[in-house]
C-alpha atoms as a printed R data frame, in Angstrom:
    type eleno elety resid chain resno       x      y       z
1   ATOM     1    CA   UNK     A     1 -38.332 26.038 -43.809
2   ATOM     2    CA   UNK     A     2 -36.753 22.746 -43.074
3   ATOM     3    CA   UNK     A     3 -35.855 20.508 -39.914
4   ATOM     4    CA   UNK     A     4 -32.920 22.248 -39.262
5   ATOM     5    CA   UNK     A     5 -33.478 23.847 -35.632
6   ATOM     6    CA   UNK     A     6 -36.148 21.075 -34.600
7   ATOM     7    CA   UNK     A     7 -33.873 20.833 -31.428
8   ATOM     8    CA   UNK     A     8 -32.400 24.065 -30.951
9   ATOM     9    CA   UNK     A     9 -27.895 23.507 -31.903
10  ATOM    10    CA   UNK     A    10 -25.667 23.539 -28.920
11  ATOM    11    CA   UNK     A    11 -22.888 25.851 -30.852
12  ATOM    12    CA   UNK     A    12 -23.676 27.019 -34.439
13  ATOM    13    CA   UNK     A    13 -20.286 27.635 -36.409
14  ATOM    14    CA   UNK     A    14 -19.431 30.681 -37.884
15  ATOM    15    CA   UNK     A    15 -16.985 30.284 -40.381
16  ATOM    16    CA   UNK     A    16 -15.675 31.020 -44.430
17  ATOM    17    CA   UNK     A    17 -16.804 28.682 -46.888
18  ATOM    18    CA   UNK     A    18 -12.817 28.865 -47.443
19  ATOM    19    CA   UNK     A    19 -12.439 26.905 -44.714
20  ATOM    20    CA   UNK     A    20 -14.735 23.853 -44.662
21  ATOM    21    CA   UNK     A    21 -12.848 21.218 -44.726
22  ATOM    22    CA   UNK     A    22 -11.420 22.238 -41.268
23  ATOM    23    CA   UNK     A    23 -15.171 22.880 -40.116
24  ATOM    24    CA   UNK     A    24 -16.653 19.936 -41.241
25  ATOM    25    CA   UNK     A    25 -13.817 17.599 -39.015
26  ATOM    26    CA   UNK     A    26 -14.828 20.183 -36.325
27  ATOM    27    CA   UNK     A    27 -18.541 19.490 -36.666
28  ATOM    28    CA   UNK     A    28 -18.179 16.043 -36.879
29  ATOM    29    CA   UNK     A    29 -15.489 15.524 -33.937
30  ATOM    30    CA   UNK     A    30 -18.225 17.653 -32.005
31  ATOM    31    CA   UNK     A    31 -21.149 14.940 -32.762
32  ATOM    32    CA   UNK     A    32 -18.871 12.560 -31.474
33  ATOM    33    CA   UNK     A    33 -19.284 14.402 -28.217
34  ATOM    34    CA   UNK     A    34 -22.668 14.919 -28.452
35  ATOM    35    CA   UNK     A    35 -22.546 18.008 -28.942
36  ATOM    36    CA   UNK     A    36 -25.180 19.199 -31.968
37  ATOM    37    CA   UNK     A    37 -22.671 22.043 -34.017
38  ATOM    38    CA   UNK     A    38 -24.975 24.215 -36.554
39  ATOM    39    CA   UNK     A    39 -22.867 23.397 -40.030
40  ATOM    40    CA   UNK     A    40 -24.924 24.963 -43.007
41  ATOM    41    CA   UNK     A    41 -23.870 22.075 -45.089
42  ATOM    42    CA   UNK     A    42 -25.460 19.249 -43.169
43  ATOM    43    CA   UNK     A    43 -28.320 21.025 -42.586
44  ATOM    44    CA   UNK     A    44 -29.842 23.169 -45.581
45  ATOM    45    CA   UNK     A    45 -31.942 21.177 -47.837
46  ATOM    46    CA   UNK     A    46 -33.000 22.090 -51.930
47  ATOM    47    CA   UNK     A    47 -35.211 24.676 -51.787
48  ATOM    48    CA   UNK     A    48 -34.084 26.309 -48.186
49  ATOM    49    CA   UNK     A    49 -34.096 30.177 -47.795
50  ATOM    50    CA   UNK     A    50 -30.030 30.678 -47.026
51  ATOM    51    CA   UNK     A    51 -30.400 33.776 -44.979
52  ATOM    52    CA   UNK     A    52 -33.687 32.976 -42.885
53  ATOM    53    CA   UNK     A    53 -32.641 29.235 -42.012
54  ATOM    54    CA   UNK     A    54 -29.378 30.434 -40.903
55  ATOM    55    CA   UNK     A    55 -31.020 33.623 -39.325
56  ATOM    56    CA   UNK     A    56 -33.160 30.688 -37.009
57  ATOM    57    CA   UNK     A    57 -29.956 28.828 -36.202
58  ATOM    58    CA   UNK     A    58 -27.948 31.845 -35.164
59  ATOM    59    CA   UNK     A    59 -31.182 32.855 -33.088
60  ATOM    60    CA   UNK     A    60 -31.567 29.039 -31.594
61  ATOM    61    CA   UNK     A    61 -28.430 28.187 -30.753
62  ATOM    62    CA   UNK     A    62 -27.169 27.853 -27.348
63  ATOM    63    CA   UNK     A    63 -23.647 29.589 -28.372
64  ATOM    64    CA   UNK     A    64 -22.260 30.708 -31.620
65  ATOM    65    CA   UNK     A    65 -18.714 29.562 -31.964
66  ATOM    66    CA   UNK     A    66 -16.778 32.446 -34.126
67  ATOM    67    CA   UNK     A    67 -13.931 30.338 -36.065
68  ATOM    68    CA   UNK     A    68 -11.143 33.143 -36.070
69  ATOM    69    CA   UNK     A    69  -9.168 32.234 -39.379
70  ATOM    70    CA   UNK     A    70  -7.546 34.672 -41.859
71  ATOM    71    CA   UNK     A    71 -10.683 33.882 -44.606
72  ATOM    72    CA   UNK     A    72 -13.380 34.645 -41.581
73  ATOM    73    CA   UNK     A    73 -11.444 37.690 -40.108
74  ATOM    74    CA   UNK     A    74 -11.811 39.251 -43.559
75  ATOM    75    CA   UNK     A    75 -15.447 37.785 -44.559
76  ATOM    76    CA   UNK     A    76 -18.378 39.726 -44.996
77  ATOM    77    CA   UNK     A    77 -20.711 36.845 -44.396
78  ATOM    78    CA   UNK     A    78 -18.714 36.179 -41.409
79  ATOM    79    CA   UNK     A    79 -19.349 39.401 -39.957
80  ATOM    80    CA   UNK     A    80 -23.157 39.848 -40.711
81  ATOM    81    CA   UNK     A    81 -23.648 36.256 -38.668
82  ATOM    82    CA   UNK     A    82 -21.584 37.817 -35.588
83  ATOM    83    CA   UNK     A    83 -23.208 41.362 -35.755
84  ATOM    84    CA   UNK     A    84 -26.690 39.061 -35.332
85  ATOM    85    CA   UNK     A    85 -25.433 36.862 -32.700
86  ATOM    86    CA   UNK     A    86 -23.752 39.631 -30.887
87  ATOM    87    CA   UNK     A    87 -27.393 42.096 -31.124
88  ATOM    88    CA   UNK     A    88 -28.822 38.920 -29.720
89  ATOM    89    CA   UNK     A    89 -26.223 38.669 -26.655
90  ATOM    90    CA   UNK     A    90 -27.013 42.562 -25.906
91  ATOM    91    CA   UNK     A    91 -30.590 41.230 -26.359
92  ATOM    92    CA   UNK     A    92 -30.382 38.883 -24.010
93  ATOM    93    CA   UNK     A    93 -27.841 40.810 -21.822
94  ATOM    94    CA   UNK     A    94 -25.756 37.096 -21.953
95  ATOM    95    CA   UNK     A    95 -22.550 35.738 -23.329
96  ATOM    96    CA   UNK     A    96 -22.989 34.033 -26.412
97  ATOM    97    CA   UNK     A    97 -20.531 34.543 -28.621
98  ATOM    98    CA   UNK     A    98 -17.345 32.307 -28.192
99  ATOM    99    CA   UNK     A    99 -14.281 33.268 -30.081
100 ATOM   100    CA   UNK     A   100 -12.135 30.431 -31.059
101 ATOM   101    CA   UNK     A   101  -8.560 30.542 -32.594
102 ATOM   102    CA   UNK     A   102  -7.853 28.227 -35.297
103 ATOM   103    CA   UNK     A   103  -5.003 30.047 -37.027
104 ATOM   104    CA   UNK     A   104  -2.757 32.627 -35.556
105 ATOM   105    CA   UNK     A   105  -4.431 35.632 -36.158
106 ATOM   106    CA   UNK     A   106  -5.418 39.104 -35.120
107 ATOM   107    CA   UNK     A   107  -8.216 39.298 -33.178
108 ATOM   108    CA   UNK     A   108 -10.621 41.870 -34.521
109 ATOM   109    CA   UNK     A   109 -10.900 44.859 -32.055
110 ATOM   110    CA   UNK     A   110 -14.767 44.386 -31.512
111 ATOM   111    CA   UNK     A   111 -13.960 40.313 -30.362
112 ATOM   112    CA   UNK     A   112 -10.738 41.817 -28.343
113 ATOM   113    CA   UNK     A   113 -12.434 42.514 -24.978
114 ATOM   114    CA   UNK     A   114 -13.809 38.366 -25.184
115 ATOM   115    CA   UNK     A   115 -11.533 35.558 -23.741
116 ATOM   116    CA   UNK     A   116 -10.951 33.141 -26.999
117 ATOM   117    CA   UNK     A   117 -10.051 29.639 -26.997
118 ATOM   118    CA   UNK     A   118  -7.283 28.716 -28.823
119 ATOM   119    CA   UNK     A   119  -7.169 25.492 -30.609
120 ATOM   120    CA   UNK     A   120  -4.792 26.277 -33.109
121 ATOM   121    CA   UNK     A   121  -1.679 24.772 -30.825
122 ATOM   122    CA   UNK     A   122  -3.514 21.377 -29.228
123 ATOM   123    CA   UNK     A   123  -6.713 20.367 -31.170
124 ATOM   124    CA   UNK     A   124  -7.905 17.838 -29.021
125 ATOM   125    CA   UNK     A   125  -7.119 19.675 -25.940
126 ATOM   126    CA   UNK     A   126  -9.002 22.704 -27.375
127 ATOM   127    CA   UNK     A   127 -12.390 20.874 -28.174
128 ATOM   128    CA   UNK     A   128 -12.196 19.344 -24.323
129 ATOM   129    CA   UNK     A   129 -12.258 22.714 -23.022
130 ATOM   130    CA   UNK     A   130 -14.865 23.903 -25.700
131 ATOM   131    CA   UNK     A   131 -17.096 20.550 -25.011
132 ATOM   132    CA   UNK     A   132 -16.372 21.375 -21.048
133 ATOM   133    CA   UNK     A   133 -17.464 25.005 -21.716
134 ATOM   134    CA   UNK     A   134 -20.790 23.624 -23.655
135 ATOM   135    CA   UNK     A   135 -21.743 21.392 -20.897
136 ATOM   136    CA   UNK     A   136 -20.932 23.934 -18.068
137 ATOM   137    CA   UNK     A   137 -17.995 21.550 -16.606
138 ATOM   138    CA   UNK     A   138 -16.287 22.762 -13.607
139 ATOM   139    CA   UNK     A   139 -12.711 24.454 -15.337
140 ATOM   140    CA   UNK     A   140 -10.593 24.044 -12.676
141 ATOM   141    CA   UNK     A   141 -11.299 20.294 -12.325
142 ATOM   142    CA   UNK     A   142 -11.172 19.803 -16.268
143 ATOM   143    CA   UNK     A   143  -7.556 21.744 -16.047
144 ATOM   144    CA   UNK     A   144  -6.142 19.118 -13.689
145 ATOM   145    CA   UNK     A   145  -7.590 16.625 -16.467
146 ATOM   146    CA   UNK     A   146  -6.104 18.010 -18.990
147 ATOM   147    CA   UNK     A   147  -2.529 18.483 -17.074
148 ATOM   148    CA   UNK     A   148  -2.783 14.590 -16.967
149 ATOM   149    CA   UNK     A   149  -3.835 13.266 -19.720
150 ATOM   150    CA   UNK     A   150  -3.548 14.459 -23.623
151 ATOM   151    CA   UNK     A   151  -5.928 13.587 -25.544
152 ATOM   152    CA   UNK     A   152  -5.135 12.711 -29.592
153 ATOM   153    CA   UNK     A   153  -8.558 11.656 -30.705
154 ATOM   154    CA   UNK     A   154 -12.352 11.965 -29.837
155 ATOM   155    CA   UNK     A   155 -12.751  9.043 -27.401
156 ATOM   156    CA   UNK     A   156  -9.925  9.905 -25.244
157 ATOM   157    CA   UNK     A   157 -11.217 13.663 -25.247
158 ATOM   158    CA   UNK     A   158 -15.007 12.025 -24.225
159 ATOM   159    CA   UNK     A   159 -13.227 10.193 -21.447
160 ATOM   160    CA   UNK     A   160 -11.613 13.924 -20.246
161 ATOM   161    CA   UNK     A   161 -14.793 15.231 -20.104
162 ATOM   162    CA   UNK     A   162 -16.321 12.420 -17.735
163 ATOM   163    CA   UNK     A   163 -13.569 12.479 -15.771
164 ATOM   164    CA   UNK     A   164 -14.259 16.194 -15.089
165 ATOM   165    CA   UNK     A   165 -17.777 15.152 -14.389
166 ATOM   166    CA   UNK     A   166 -19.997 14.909 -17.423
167 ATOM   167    CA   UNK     A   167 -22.029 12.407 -18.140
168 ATOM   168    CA   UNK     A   168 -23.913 11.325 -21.352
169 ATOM   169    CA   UNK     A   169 -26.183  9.330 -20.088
170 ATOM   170    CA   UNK     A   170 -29.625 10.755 -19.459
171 ATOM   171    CA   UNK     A   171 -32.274  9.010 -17.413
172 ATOM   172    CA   UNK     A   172 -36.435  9.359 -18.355
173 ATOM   173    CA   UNK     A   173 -38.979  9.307 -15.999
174 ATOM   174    CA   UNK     A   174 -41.574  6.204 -16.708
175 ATOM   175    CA   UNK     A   175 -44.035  8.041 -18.492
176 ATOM   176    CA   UNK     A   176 -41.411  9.233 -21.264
177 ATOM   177    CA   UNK     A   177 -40.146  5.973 -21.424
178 ATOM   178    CA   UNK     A   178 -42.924  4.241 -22.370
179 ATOM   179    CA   UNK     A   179 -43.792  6.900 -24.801
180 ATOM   180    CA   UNK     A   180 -40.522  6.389 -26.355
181 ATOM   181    CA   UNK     A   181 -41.686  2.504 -26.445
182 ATOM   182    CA   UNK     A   182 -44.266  3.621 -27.982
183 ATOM   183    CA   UNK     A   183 -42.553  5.888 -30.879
184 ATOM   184    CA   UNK     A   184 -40.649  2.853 -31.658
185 ATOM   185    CA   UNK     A   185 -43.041  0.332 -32.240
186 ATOM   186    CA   UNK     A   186 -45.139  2.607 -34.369
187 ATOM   187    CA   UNK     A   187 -41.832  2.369 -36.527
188 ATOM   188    CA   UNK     A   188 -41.438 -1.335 -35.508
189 ATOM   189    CA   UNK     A   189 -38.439 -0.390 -34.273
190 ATOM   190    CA   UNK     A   190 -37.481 -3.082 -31.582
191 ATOM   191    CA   UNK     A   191 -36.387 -2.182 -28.255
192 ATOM   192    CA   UNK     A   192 -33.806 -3.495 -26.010
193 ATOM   193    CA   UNK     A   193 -34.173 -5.847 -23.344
194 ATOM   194    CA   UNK     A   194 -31.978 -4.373 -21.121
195 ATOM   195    CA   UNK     A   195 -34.026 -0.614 -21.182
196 ATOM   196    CA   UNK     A   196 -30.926  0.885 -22.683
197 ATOM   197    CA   UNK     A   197 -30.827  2.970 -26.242
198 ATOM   198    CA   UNK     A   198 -28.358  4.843 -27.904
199 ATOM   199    CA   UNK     A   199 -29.866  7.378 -30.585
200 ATOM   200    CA   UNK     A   200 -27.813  8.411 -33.169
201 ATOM   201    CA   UNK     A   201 -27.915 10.824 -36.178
202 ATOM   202    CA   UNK     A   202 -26.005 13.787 -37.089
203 ATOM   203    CA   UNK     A   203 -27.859 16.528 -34.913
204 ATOM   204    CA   UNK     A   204 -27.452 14.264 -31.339
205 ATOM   205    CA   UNK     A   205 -26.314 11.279 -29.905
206 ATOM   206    CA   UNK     A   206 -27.240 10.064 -26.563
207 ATOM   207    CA   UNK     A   207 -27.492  7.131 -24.628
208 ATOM   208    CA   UNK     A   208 -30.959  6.401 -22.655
209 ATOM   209    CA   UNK     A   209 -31.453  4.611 -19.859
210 ATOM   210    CA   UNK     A   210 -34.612  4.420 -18.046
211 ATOM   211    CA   UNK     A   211 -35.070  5.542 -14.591
């Protein structure tokens, strides 16, 4: 099996192949926020076994985001991923499973009794309350942020979120630090001056700062 749950995915998407060019901007506005989204198609590599590398994501990941279209309300594939991730919620006696409205649809009956979120009216509004749910924001204080301020793109839905009180910045102890010194050089990778990093790739993106 490949790489593809070496750090176990924040949300894996659920979704019909019908609909990827919607889910690919949604995976990618998501890595803009940090936020590491499960999309088969970045992640399964030549040779890959489709059903056990996605069986490990949808096992792995933190919350499996249920794109309610009319393609996924009516795929097959679609519903053998949630009857997995919702054995694994009864499992683990936890809510996993996030419904979330892109089109207007029916809600199947067995998703009925789950509160959705709807991002079918206000996009950018939508993934702000999805990134706020992801990072366990406080919801009343990232309503009054959103009553204020509307964000139309990625960077103005990052600032929402820090202004209900996330923050991407993550601070390592010395030890880890100079172990990630350490990583780096062995790549002769240089490091900063100022003891500040931003990683990037398409699974995370954080900013480092030591502590």
């Amino acid at each position: 099996m490949s790489e593809n749950v070496a750090k176990a995915p924040d949300l894996f998407l659920c979704h019909s192949h019908k609909d990827k060019p919607f889910v690919r901007r949604l995976a990618r506005d998501l890595h803009e926020l940090y936020i590491y989204a499960w999309f088969d198609e970045w992640e399964l590599a030549p040779g890959d076994s489709l059903y056990a590398s996605i069986g490990v994501a949808l096992e792995a990941a933190s919350y499996v985001g249920v794109l309610l279209t009319r393609n996924s309300i009516t795929s097959k594939w679609c519903r053998k991923e949630l009857n997995q991730a919702l054995s694994r919620e009864n499992r683990q006696s936890k809510a996993i499973v996030l419904p979330i409205l892109v089109e207007s649809v029916d809600v199947p009956a067995f998703l009925e009794e789950k509160v959705w979120l709807d991002i079918s009216g206000d996009y950018f509004a939508g993934i702000a309350k999805l990134g706020g749910h992801i990072f366990g924001l406080d919801k009343m204080r990232l309503a009054e942020v959103l009553a204020e301020v509307k964000p139309q793109n990625t960077n103005q839905v990052r600032k929402v979120l820090q202004a209900a009180g996330w923050n991407s910045i993550k601070q390592l102890g010395a030890n880890d630090w100079q172990l990630l010194r350490k990583t780096l050089a062995r790549h002769k990778i240089l490091f900063p001056e100022d003891d500040e990093i931003s990683i990037f790739s398409h699974k995370t993106r954080k900013r480092w700062g030591a502590s």
